[in-house]
Structures are given as C-alpha cells and as structure tokens.
C-alpha positions in Angstrom: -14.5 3.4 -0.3 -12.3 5.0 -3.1 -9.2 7.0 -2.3 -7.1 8.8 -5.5 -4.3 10.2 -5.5 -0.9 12.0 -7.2 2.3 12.1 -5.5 5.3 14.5 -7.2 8.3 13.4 -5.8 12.2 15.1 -7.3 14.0 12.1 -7.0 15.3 10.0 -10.5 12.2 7.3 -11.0 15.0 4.8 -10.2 15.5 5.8 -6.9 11.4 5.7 -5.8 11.1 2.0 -7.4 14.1 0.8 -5.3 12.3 3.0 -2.3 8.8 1.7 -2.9 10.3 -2.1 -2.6 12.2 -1.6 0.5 10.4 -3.5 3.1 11.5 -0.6 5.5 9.9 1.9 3.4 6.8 0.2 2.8 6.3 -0.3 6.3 6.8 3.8 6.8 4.5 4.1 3.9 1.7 1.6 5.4 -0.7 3.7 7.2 -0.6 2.0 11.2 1.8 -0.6 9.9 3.2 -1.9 13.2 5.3 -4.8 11.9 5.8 -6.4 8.6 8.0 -9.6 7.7 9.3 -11.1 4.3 7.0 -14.4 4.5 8.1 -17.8 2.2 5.6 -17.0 -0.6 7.2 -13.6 -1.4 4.2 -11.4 0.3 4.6 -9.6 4.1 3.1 -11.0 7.1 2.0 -7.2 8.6 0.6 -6.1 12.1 -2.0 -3.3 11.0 -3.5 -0.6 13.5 -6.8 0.6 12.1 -8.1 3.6 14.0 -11.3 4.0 12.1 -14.5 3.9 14.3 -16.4 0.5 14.1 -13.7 -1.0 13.1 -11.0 0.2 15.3 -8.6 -2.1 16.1 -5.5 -4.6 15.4 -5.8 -6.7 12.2 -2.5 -9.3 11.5 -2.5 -9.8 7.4 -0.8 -9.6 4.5 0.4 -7.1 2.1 1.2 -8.8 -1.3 3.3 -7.4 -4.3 1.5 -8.3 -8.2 1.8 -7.1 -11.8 4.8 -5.3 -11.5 6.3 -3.6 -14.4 10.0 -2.3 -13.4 10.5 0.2 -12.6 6.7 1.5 -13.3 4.4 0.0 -11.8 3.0 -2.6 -9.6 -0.5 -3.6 -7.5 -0.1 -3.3 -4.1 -3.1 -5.3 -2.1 -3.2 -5.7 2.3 -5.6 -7.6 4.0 -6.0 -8.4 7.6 -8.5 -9.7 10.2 -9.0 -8.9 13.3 -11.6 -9.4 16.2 -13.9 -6.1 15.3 -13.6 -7.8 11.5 -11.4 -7.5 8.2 -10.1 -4.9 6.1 -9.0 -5.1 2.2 -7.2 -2.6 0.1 -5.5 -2.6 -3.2 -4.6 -0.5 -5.8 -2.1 0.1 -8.4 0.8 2.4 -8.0 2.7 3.7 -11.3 5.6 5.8 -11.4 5.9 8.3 -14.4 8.7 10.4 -15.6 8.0 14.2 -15.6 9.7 15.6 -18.4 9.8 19.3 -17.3 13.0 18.9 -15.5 16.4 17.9 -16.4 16.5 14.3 -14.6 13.7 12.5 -14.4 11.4 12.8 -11.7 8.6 10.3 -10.5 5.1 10.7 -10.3 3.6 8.2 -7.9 -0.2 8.0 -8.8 -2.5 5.2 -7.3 -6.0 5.6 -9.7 -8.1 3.8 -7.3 -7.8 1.9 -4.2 -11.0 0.0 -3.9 -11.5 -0.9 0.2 -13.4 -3.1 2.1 -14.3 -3.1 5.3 -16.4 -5.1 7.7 -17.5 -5.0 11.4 -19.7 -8.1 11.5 -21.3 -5.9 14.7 -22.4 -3.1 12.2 -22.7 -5.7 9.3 -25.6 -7.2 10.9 
C-alpha cells in the first residue's frame, strides 16, 4: 500500500521541524499511537492500535528517526508486531519553504510511504 501526501502548514519551517521532533507531537501525529518512549538507541518504543480489518489489533514496536537533513527532512519508519501479525511503514517527510508569503511557511510532503502488512491467518 502507497499513501501520498501534501500538508500546507503557516507556521515559519523552524517551528514544524522543532514540532515534528517533539515526542509529544509525534505521538499526536502517529495514527492509534497509544504510548511511545525515548528508548537507549535513540528510536521510540510505541504501543500502536491498528483498526484495519484482518489485522485489527495491538502491535508494540518501534518508530525510528534516519537521514535527517535539519531542518528539511528526515525518514520516518514504525514497525510493530502483534498477535493478528506485523505492520511496517516508512516514508520520508520534507519540509519546504513557500515563498508566496512574507515568512516562510512549511510544506510537509511525504512522497511515498511504502506499507507492509501481514495477518499470517490471511497470509496463508
């Protein structure tokens, strides 16, 4: 599955970097994120709740932080397992300025989040 997407937000690009890499905000921003914790290796320790048919359900993971450019871009991945199977996401997120106002606005835009999914039930 493939999900693409644009985001214009009217805050200085600045401001939605430091945002983006808030652990708070991340969390907010994690679709059925339920907990996430700092973890010793720099990545989150996260409590996803998936709510998509076969494999609905509670996965424990990790979301890890790679190839960051401040304060333009970065790769975002999350992973978890859980007992109806595991899920995988990553993409890249990029911030750009949009120059047709007088501060600097960011444009979040994630090109492609490639996601695997598995319900070894429905894999069989």
């Amino acid at each position: 599955m493939d999900l693409k997407g644009t985001h214009r937000v009217e805050v200085p690009r600045d401001r939605v970097w430091a945002a983006l890499n808030d652990p708070a905000v991340l969390q907010q921003c994690t679709p059925g994120c339920q907990r996430m914790e700092p973890s010793a290796d720099g990545s989150f320790d996260v409590l996803l709740e998936v709510g998509i048919a076969a494999i609905k359900g509670q996965y424990s993971g990790k979301i890890r932080i790679s190839d960051t450019v401040p304060p333009a871009q970065y790769k975002l991945a999350v992973s978890g397992n859980g007992s109806t199977g595991f899920v995988h996401a990553e993409g890249m997120i990029w911030l750009q300025p949009a120059h047709r106002k007088p501060f600097v606005s960011g444009l979040i835009r994630q090109k492609s989040s490639a996601i695997r999914l598995q319900n070894p039930k429905v894999a069989t």
